[in-house]
C-alpha positions as CSV (number, residue, x, y, z in Angstrom):
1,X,3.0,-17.8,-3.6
2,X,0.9,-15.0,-4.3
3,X,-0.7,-12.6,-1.7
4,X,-4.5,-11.2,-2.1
5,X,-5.9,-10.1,1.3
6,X,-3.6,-10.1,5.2
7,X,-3.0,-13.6,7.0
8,X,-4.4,-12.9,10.3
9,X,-0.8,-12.7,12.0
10,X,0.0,-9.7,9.5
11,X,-3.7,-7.8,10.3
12,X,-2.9,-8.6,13.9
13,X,0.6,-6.5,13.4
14,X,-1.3,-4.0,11.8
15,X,-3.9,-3.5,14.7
16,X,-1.2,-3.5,16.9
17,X,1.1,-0.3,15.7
18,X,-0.5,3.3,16.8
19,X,-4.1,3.8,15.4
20,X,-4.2,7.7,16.0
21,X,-1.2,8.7,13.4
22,X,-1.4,9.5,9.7
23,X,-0.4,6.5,7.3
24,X,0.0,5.7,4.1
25,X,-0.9,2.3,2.3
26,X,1.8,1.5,-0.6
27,X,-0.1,-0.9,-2.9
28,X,1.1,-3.3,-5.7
29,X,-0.9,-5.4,-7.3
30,X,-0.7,-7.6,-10.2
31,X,-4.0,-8.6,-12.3
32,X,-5.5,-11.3,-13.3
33,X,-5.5,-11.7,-17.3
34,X,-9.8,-12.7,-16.5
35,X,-10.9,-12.1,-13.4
36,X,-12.3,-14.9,-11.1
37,X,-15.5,-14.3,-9.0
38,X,-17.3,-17.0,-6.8
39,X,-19.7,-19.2,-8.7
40,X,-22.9,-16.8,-6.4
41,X,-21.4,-13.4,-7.7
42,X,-23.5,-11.5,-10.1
43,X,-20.6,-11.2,-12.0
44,X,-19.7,-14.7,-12.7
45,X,-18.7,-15.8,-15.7
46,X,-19.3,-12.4,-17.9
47,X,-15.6,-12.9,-18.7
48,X,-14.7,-9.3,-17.3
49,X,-10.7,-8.5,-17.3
50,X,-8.7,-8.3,-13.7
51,X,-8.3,-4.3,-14.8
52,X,-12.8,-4.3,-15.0
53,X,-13.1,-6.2,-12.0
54,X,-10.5,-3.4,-10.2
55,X,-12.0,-0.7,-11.3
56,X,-15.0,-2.1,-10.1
57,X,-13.9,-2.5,-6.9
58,X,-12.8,1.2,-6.9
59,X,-16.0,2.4,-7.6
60,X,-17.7,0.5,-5.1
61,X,-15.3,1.6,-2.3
62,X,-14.7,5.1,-3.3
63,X,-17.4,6.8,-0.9
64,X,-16.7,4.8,2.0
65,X,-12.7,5.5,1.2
66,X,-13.2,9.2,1.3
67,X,-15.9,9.5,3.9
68,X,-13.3,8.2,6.0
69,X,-11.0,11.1,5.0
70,X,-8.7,8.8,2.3
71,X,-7.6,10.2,-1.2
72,X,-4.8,8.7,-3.2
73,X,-1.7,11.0,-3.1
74,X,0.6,9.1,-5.9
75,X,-0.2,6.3,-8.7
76,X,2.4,5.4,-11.2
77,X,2.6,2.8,-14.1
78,X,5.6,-0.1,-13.1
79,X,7.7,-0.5,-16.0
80,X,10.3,-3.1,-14.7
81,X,11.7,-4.4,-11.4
82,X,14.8,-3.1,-11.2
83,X,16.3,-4.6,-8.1
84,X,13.7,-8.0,-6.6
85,X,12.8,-10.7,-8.0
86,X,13.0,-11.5,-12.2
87,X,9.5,-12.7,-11.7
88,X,8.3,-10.2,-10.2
89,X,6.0,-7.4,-11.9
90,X,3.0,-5.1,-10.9
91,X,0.1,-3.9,-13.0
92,X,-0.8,-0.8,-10.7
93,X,0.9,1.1,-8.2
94,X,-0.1,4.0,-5.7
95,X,-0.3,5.0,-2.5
96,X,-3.2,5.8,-0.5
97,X,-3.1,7.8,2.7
98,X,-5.8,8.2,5.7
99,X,-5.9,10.2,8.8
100,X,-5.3,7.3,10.6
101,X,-4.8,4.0,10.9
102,X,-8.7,3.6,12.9
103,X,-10.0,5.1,9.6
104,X,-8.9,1.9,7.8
105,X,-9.7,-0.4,10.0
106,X,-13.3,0.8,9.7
107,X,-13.2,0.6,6.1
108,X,-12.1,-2.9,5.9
109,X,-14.5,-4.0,8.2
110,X,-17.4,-2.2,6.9
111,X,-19.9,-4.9,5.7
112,X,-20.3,-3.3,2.4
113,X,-16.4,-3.0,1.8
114,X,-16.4,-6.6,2.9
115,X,-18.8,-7.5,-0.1
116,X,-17.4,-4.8,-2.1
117,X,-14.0,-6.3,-2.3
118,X,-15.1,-9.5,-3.9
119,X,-14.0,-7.4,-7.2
120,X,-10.6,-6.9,-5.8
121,X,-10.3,-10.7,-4.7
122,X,-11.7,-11.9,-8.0
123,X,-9.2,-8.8,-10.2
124,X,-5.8,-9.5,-8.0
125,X,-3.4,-12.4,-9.2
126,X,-1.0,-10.4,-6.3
127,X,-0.2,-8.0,-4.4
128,X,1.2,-5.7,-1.5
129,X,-0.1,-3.7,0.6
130,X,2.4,-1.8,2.9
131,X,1.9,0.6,5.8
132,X,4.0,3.7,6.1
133,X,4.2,6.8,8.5
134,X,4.4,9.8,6.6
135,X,7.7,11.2,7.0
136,X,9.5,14.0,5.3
137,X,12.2,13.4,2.6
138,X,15.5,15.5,2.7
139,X,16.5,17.0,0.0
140,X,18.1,14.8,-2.9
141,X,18.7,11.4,-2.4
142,X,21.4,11.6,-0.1
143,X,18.9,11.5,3.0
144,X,15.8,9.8,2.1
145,X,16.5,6.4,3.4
146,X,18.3,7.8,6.3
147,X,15.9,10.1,6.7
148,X,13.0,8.1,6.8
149,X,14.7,5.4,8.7
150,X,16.1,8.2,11.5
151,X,12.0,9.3,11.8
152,X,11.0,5.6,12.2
153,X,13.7,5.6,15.2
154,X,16.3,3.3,13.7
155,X,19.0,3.7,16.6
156,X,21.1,1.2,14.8
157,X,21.9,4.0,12.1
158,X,25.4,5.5,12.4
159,X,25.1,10.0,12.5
160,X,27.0,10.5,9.7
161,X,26.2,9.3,6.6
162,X,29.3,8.4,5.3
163,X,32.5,8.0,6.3
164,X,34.7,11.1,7.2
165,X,31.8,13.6,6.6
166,X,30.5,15.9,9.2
167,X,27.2,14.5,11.3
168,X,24.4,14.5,10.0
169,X,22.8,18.0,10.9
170,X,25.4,19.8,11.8
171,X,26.3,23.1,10.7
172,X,29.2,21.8,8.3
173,X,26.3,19.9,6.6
């Protein structure tokens, strides 16, 4: 089953987590080999690629993005799934931060996002979009997990982070 824009239960999960913080949007998205406007879309039937339509729909939205204070702060080119699903692959990945979660909210219900992202409906086979809070990574790898999950107030995770090793922050560490 392939996912192009929230069901209502996930936007409603969205609206309901702090609007006044910093986030960050993890997208994945997977094009379509041609993309597939509506029948009343100027573009109809001009045979443009899912990667066209995209970057259409990026060019359309990138005012209103960055009026709104958003910038993309990482883009990388998937290669292979290395742990999920065989089936699973993504043509673009990045992350795209704002201020705040109300600064997303007004883009995607800005009327001319709302017509804008008929490129991105008629480009995306799938996708994900992800929220994050900004946290800040530990040095290595040892802590970015732990980290992360510590910031996001995971009580369930243990103080040490493995067995027989000091706590986690203390001065052995």
């Amino acid at each position: 089953m392939s996912s192009i824009d929230p069901t209502r239960e996930q936007f409603n999960a969205f609206k309901a987590l702090p609007r006044d913080t910093p986030i960050q949007m993890l997208n994945l998205v997977r094009l379509k080999a041609v993309a597939d406007y509506p029948a009343d879309h100027p573009d109809h039937g001009k045979g443009l690629s899912g990667l066209e339509a995209y970057r259409a729909y990026g060019r359309a939205t990138a005012p209103l993005f960055q009026s709104l204070g958003g910038r993309q702060i990482w883009a990388g080119r998937p290669e292979t799934v290395v742990t999920g699903p065989d089936d699973e692959r993504w043509d673009l990945a990045f992350i795209a931060e704002y201020p705040n979660a109300g600064a997303f909210l007004a883009m995607v219900t800005d009327p001319g996002y709302r017509e804008d992202v008929k490129h991105r409906q008629a480009a995306v086979a799938d996708s994900r979009l992800i929220r994050l809070a900004p946290v800040t990574p530990r040095r290595g790898l040892r802590g970015i997990g732990y980290s992360a999950a510590r910031a996001m107030g995971a009580a369930w995770l243990p103080r040490t982070s493995r067995p027989g090793r000091a706590p986690v922050g203390s001065p052995s560490r």
